[in-house]
Structures are given as structure tokens and as C-alpha cells.
N, C-alpha and C positions, 0 to 999 in steps of 0.2 A: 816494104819494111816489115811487112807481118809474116812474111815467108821468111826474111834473115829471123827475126825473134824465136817463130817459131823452129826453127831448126839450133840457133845457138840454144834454144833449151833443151833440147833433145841432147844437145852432143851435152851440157852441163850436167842434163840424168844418165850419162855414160861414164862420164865421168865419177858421180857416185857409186855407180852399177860396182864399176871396177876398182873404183877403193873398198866399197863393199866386199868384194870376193877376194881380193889382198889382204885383207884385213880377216876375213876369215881362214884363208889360207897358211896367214902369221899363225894368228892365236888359237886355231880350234884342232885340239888333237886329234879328233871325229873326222871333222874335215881333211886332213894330216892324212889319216887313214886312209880313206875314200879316196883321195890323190894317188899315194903310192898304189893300191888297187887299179884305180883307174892307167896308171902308167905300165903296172905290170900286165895288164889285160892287152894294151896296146902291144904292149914289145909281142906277144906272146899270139895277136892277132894277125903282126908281119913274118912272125917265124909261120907259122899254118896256112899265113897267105888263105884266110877269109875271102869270101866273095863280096862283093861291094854291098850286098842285101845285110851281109850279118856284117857287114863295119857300122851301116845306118842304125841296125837293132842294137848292137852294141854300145855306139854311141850314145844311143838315145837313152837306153839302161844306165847308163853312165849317167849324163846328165841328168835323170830324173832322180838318182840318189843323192848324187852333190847336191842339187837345189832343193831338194826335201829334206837334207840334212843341217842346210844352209838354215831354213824355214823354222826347223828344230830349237836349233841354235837361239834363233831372234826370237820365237814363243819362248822358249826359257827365260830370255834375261827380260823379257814384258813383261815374266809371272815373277822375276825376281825381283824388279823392278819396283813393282805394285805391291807385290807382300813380300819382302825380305826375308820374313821369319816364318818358318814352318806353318802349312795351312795344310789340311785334309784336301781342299778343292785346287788348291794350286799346286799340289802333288798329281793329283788325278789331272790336270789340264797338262802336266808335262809327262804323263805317262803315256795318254793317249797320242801325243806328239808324238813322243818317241815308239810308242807302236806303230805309227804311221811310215817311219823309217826303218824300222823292222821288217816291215809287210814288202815296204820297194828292196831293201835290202837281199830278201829271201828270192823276189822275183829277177832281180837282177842276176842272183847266182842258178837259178834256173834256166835262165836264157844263158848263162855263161855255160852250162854243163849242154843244153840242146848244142849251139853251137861247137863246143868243143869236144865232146867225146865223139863223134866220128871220126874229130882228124886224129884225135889222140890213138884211140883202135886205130884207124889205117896206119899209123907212124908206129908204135913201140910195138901191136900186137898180132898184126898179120902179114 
């Protein structure tokens, strides 16, 4: 009986996991963003026909902006939460968030240009 509980809880924090990221999905234009991104990186991954190496790097750059953007998101509305009205310190707690998604952000389009300017030179330019 401890192995059924413990797995029906598991599958019941999946269950949140994923109205979590629906929910994000709905309402967060960031998020919104980072989707279409993420989609157009894809298409543009199967037009160049990447090597199975840079779909995992790809991937992974993917996912670590959406969940740090995700992350962003949930420290905002704790700091909006808790102080509603303008504070010096709960400015700076959501700036440095969102520097943190700046940082994966930049890194992400870094590994997007290592990847893709090779195939982009071999396709348009030689």
C-alpha cells in the first residue's frame, strides 16, 4: 500500500507540474515568447538537419530558459504578493531574477549562433 500512495502522489505532483506550465503558457507573455522561440528554433533545427549532439544542446538551452523564465515569473508574483506596493528591495529581488533570465537568455542565443552559423554559411554563402 506504500508503493500505490507513493506513486499516486507522484502522478498528483504531475499533475500540478503540468497545470503549472498551462497555466504559464495561458497567461505569461515572456513565456508566450520563449515558446514561439522555442518552436521556431525547432522548425529551423529540422530544415539544417542538426546532429543529434546539438538537438540535446539545443534542447537543453531551451528548457533552461523556459524554466528560469517560469522561476522569474513565480519570484515576481511572491515579491508582489508580500509587498504589493513599490519597495526599493522588492525591485532589486525582481531585477536580479530577471537578470538571471537575461544571462540564460544571452547563453541560449550563443549556443543558437555556435550551432547555426555553420550550416547557415554552408547553405546561403558557399
Amino acid at each position: 500500500m506504500a508503493l500505490g500512495s507513493f506513486l499516486y502522489k507522484r502522478l498528483k505532483g504531475c499533475g500540478y507540474a503540468l497545470k503549472g506550465a498551462v497555466t504559464l503558457l495561458k497567461t505569461e507573455a515572456s513565456i508566450q515568447v520563449q515558446a514561439f522561440i522555442a518552436i521556431l528554433m525547432t522548425i529551423i533545427g529540422f530544415y539544417f538537419d542538426i546532429t543529434a549532439t546539438e538537438w540535446i544542446i539545443q534542447t537543453i538551452a531551451i528548457g533552461l530558459i523556459m524554466s528560469l523564465e517560469g522561476m522569474n515569473t513565480a519570484a515576481e508574483a511572491i515579491a508582489d504578493f508580500i509587498h504589493p506596493e513599490f519597495h526599493e528591495k522588492i525591485g532589486h529581488i525582481k531585477d536580479i531574477a530577471a537578470g538571471a533570465v537575461f544571462i540564460t537568455a544571452i547563453t541560449a542565443v550563443i549556443v543558437g549562433c555556435i550551432i547555426y552559423i555553420p550550416y547557415i554559411q554552408r547553405t546561403f554563402f558557399l
